[in-house]
MARGU-30742 format. One record per residue (C-alpha): residue number from 1; residue in one letter; x, z, y. Coordinates in steps of 0.5 Angstrom, whole numbers. Each point is the difference from the previous one (the first is absolute). Example, Ala and Ser with C-alpha at 12.3 -4.5 7.8 and 13.67 -1.06 7.14 Angstrom:
% residues 2
<rec 1,'a',<25,16,-9>>
<rec 2,'s',<2,-2,7>>
This chain:
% residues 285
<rec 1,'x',<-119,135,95>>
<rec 2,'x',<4,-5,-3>>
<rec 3,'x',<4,2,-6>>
<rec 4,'x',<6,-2,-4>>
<rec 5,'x',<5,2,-5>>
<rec 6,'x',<7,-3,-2>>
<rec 7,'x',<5,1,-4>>
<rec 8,'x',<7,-2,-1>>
<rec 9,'x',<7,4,-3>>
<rec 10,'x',<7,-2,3>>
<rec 11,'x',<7,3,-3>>
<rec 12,'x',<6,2,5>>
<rec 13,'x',<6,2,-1>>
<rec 14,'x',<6,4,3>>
<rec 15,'x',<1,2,7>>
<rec 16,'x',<1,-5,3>>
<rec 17,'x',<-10,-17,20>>
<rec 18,'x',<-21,-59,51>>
<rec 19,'x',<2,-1,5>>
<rec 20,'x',<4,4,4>>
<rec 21,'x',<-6,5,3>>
<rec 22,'x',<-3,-3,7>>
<rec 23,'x',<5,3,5>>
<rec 24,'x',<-4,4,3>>
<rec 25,'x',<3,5,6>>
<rec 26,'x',<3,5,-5>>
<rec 27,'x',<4,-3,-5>>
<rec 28,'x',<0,-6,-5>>
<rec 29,'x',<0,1,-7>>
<rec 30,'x',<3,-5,-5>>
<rec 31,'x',<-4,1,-6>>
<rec 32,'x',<2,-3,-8>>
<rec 33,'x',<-2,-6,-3>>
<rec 34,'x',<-2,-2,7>>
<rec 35,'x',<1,-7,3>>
<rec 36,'x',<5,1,6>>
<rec 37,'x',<2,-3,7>>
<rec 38,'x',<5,-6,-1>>
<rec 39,'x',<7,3,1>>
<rec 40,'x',<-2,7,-3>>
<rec 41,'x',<1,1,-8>>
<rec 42,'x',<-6,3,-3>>
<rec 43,'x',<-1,7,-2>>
<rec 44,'x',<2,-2,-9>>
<rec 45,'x',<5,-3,3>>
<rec 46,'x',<3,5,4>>
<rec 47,'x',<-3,5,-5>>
<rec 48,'x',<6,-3,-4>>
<rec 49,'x',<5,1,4>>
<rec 50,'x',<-2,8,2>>
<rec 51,'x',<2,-1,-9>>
<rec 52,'x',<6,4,-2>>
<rec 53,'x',<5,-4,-4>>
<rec 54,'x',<2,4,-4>>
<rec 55,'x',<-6,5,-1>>
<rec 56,'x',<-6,-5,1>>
<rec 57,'x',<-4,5,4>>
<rec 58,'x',<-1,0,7>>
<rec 59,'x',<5,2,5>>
<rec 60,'x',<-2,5,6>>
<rec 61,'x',<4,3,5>>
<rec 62,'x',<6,0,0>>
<rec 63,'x',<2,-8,-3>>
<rec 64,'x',<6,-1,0>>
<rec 65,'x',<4,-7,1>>
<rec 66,'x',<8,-3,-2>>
<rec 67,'x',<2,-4,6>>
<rec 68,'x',<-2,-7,-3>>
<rec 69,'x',<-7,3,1>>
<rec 70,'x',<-2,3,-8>>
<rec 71,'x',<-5,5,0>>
<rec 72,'x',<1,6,-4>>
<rec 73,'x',<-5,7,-1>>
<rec 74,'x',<3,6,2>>
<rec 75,'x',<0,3,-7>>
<rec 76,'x',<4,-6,-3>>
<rec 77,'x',<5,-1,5>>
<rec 78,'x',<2,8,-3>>
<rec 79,'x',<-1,-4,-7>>
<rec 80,'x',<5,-6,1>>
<rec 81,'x',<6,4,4>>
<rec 82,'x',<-2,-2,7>>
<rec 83,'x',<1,-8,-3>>
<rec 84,'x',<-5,-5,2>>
<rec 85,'x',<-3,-2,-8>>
<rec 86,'x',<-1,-8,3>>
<rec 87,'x',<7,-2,3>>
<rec 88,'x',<5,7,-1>>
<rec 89,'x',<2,1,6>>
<rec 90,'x',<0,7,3>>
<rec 91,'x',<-7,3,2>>
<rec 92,'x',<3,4,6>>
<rec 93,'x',<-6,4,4>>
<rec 94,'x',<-3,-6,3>>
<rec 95,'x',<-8,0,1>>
<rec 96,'x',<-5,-6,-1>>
<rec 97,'x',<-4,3,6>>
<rec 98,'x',<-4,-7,1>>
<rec 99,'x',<-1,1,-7>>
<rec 100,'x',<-4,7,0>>
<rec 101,'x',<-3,-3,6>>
<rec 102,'x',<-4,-5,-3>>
<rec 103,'x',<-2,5,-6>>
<rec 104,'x',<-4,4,6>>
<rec 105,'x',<-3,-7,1>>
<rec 106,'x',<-3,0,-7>>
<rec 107,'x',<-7,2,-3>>
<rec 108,'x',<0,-1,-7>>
<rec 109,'x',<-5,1,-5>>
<rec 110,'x',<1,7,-5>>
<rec 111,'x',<4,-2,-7>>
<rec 112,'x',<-6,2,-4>>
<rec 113,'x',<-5,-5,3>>
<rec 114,'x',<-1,-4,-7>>
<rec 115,'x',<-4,7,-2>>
<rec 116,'x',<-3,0,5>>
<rec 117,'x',<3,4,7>>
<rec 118,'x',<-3,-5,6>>
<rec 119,'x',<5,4,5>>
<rec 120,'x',<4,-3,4>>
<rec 121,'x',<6,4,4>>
<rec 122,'x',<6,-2,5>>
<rec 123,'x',<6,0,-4>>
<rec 124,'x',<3,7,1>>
<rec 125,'x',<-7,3,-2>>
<rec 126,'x',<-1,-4,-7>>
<rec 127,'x',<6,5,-4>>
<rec 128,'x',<-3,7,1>>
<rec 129,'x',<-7,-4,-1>>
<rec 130,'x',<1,-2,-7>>
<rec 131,'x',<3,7,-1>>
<rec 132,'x',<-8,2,0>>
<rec 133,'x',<-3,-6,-1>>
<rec 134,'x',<-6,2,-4>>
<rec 135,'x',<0,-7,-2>>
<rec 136,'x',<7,1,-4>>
<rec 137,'x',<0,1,-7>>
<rec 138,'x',<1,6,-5>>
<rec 139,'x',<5,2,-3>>
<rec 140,'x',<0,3,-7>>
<rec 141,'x',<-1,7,0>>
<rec 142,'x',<3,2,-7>>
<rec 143,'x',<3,6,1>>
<rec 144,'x',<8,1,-2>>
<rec 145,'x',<0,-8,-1>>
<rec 146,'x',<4,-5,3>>
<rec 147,'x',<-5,-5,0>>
<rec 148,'x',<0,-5,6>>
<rec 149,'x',<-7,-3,-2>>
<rec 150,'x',<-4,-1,7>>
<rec 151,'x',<-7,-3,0>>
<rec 152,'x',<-7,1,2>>
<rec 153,'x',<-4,6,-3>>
<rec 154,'x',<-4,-4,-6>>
<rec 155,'x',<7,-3,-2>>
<rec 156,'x',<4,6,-1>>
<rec 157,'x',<-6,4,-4>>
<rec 158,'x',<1,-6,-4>>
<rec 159,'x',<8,1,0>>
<rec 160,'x',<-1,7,-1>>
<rec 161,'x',<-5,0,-6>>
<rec 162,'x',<6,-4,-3>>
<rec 163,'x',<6,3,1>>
<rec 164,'x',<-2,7,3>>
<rec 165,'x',<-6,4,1>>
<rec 166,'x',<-7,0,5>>
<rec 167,'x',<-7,3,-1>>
<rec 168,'x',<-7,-2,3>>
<rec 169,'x',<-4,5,3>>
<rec 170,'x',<-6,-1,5>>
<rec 171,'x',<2,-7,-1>>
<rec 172,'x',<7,2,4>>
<rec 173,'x',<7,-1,-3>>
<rec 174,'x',<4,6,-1>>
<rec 175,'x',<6,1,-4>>
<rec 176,'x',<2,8,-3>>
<rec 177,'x',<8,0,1>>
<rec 178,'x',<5,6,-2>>
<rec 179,'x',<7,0,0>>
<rec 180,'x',<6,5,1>>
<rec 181,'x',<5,1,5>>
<rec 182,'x',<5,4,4>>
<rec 183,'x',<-3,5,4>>
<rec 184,'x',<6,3,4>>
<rec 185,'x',<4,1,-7>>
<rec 186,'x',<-5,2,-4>>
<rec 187,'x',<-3,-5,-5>>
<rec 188,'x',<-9,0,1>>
<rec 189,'x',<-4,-4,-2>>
<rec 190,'x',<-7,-4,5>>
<rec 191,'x',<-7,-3,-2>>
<rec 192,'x',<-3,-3,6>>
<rec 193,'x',<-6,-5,1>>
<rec 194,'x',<1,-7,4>>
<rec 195,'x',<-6,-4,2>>
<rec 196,'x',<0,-8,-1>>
<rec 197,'x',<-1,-1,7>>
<rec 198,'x',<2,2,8>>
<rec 199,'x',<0,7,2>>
<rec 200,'x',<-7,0,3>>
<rec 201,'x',<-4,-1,-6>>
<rec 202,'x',<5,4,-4>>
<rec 203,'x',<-4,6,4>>
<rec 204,'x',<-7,-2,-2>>
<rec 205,'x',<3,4,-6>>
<rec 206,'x',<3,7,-4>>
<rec 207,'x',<3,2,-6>>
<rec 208,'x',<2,5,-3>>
<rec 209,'x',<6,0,-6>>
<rec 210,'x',<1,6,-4>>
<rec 211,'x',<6,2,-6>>
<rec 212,'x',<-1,7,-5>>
<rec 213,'x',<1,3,-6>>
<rec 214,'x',<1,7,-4>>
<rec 215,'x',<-6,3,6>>
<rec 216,'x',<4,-3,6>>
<rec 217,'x',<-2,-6,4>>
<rec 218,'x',<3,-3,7>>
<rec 219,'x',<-6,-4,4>>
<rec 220,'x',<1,-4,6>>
<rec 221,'x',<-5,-4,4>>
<rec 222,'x',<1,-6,5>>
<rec 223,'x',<-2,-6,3>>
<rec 224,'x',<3,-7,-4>>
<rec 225,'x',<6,-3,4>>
<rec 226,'x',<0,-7,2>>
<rec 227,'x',<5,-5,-4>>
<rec 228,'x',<2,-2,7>>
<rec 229,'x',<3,6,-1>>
<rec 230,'x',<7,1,-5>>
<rec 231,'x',<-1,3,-5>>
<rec 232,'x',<7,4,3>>
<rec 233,'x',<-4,2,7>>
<rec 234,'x',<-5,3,-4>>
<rec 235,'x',<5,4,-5>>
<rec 236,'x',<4,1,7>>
<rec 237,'x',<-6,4,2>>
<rec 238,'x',<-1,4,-4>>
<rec 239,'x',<-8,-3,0>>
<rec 240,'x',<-2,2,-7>>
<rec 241,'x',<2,4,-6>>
<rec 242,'x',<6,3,-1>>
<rec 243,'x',<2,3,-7>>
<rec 244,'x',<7,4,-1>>
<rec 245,'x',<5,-2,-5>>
<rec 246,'x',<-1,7,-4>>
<rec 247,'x',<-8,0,2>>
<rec 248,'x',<-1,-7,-3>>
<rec 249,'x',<5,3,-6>>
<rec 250,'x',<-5,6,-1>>
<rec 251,'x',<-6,-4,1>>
<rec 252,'x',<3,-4,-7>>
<rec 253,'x',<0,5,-4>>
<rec 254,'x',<5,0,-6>>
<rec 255,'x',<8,1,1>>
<rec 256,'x',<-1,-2,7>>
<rec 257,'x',<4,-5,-2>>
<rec 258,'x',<-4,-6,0>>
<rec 259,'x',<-5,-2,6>>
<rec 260,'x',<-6,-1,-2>>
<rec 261,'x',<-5,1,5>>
<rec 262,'x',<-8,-3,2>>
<rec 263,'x',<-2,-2,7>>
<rec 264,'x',<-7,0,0>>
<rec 265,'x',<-5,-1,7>>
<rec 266,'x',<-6,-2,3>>
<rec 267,'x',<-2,-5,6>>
<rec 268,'x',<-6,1,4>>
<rec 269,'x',<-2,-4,7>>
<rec 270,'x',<0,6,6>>
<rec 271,'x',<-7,-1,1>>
<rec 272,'x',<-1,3,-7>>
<rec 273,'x',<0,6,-4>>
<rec 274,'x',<7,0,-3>>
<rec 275,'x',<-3,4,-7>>
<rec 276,'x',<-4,-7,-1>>
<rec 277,'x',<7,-4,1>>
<rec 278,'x',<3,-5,-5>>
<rec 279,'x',<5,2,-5>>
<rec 280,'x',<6,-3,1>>
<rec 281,'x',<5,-4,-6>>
<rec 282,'x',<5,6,-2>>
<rec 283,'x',<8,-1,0>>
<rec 284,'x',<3,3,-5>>
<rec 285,'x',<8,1,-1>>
């Protein structure tokens, strides 16, 4: 059975996430990047023309337009006080019907096809697409942190072990987060696992954290959460080890003034025996 041993210490302080496809009896789709009759734009081009000006994003229903035929998204036609960002003149409630009917016409391949996702989808589908793409890339999952890092797996190991902290087990990625917050008006404090990878993974593996002095010990044991999750979903949750501001105080000894507590736990795959599991870094504050 395999076997690993890790250790790392981290502080925290205070209390403070084509061509025109052949018609064929149904419908004819225009897919991007294609050649297209003569007379009919192509699909990039008419992709560029479904581009907000003042956003840069995609329009979808309702678009709107000035008299002088300017189109504008809905959200930006609040932003700009109902004037048009091209020619100032009054946006009023005029649609761009023919617009948003070509856009029905449209396949366009998913924006994440330069890491790999070969899927192409009519234009209304491709938003809530690339919501779950599983080609999409991570977000650093750094806990409390307000880090906009985004990449694949192997490059946030290499920015985590920079600039935050990750651990290897079983040849998986794990990062131990622990943190303070509010709950209801009660200050705590929360430690929970995150899995370097997507939800499925994540199950193929436990853990168990635990936090004790002077005789007394609090244990919780889970499933690792994906970091596809945010680290605000999983402490809104609950999922993980939740200690009490008075609890965290009392496990610190001394005056119970100063906090000074030491997460520690283990990781072991679910088809194994969580007594043979390996020890995880722990987290010190």
């Amino acid at each position: 059975m395999e076997s690993d041993s890790v250790e790392c210490v981290s502080s925290i302080d205070g209390m403070d996430e084509d061509e025109t496809s052949p018609p064929h009896p149904a419908s004819s789709k225009i897919h991007a990047g294609a050649a297209t009759p003569a007379g009919i734009p192509a699909a990039t081009s008419v992709h560029e023309l479904l581009e907000c000006p003042v956003c840069t994003n995609s329009m979808y229903p309702p678009i709107h337009q000035c008299q002088n035929g300017h189109t504008i998204c809905s959200t930006c036609k609040a932003r700009v006080h109902n004037r048009c960002p091209t020619c100032r003149q009054e946006l009023g409630d005029i649609r761009c019907l023919a617009l948003e009917k070509v856009a029905e016409s449209l396949e366009l391949p998913c924006k994440y096809n330069s890491l790999g996702c070969p899927e192409i989808f009519p234009y209304y589908s491709k938003l809530k697409h690339e919501a779950q793409c599983s080609y999409r890339p991570y977000k650093c999952p750094y806990a409390g942190s307000e880090c906009a890092v985004v990449g694949d797996i192997p490059f946030l190991v290499t920015h985590l072990r920079d600039d935050h902290k990750v651990f290897n087990c079983f040849g998986h990625y794990f990062c131990l987060h622990f943190e303070a917050f509010q709950l209801g008006m009660a200050p705590v404090y929360m430690a929970f696992l995150r899995f370097m990878g997507d939800e499925n993974e994540a199950r193929n593996f436990s853990y168990s954290v635990e936090v004790g002095a002077n005789g007394r010990k609090l244990i919780w044991e889970g499933t690792p959460r994906s970091i596809r999750d945010s680290h605000r979903k999983v402490r809104d949750s609950h999922d993980g080890l939740i200690i009490q501001r008075n609890m965290a105080l009392f496990f610190s000894g001394g005056d119970r003034k100063e906090l000074k507590l030491r997460v520690t736990g283990r990781i072991w795959k679910e088809q194994q025996n969580n007594d043979a599991g390996v020890c995880m870094p722990s987290v010190c504050s």
